[in-house]
N, C-alpha and C positions, 0 to 999 in steps of 0.2 A: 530842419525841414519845416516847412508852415504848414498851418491845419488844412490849409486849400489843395496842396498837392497832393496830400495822402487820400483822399477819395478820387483825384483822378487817376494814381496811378492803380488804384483798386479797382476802378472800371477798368483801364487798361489791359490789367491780370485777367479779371472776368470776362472781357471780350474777345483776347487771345486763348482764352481757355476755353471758353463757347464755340472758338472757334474753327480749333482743335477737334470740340467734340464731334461738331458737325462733318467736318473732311474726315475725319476717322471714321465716323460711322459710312460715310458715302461711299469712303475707299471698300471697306469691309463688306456691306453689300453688293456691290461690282463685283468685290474679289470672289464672294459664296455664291454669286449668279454667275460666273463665269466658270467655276467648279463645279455647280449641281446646279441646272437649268431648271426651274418650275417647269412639270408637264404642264402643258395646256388644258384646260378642260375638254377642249374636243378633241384633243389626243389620247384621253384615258379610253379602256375599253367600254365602259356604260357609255358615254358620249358616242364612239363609234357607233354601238350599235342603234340606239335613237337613231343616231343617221340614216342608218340602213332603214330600219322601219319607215322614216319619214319622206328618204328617196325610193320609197318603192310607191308611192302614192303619186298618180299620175297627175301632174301638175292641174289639171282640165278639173278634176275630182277634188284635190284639197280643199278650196273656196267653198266651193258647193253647197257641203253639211257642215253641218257645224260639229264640234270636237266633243259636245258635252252628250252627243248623242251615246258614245260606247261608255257604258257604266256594267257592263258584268265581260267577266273571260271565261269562259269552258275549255278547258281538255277532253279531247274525245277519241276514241279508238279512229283509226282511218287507214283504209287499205289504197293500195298505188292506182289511181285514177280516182280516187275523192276528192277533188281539188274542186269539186263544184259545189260540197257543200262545208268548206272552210275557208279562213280567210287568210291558213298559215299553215304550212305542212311542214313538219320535224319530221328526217329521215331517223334512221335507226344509229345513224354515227352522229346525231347531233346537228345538223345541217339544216337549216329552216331558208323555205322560200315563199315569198307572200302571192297569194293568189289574184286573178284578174278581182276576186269581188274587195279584195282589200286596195289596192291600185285604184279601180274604182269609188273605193268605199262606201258600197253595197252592204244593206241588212241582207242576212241569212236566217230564214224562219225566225225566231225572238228579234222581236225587236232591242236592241243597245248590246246586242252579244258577240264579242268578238271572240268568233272560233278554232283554237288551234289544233289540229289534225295530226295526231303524234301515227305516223306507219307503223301498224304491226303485221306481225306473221298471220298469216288466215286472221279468223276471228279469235284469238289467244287475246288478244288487248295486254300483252306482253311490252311493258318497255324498257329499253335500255336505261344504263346508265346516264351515259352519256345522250340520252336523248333527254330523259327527265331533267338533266341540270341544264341542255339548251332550251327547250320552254318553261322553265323555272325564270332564265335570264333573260327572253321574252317578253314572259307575262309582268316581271319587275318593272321593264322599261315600259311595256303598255300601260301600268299602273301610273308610274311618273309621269307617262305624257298626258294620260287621261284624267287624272287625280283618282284613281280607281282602288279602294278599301282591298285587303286581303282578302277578306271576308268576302268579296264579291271573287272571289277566282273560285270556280269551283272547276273539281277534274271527276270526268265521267265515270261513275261504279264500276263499270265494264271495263276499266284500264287496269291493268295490276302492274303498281308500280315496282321500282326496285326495292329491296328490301332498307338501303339507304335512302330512300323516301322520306322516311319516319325523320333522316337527319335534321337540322335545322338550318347546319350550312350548304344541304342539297337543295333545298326546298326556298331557298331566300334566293 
């Protein structure tokens, strides 16, 4: 065998072996995307709900103000027909509907404060469990849309929340 053939049959090996690598790996991924699909990001639950928040702002309204204007969130005690001075009402099972001032995207007294209105019983400021972890996952998603610090959420003294409150994964 001469010295010339033995480098090309060495490329040869290397380029079939390269080649190899490449179709195997392609196969391999087809085959684990075909078995386990990648959720889509807007198929996760966070995604959803962004959605929601975002389709509840009346097209006419989005343009308008600008986004950098909500920099703080409040939780506030809110009895059934408060809906004129929030921008979010959490019923007692968890269930949040955005109000005409947030559709519009209407300041409510402070200016940059988006107001979430959790229903309680009379004036008890009693909340659910389930009501505390749905504007928990609210105020998250307000946070990400708006770049808004924890440290700007604050919930009204008057609320007494669940004693799971205190959790870390109730609360996040």
């Amino acid at each position: 065998m001469s010295a010339v053939s033995k480098p090309r049959d060495q490329h040869k090996r290397l380029a079939k072996m390269l080649g190899c690598l490449v179709a195997s790996m392609t196969l391999g991924a087809a085959f684990l995307d075909w078995f386990q699909p990648n959720q889509s990001d807007s198929e996760t639950p966070r995604r959803q709900l962004i959605a929601q928040i975002r389709d509840a702002i009346h097209p006419t309204a989005e343009g308008a103000i600008p986004a950098e204007k909500w920099q703080v969130i409040r939780a506030v005690a809110a009895l059934p027909g408060d809906g004129a001075r929030v921008h979010f009402v959490v019923d007692r099972n968890g269930d949040w509907i955005a109000t005409p001032f947030w559709q519009d995207q209407r300041m409510l007294g402070e200016a940059g404060v988006i107001r979430i209105g959790l229903l309680t019983e009379g004036k008890s400021g009693e909340v659910t469990i389930s009501q505390w972890k749905a504007a928990c996952q609210l105020r998250s998603n307000l946070q990400e849309m708006y770049k808004i610090t924890l440290e700007r959420f604050i919930p009204s003294p008057s609320l007494r929340l669940p004693s799971e409150a205190g959790n870390a994964s109730v609360a996040r």
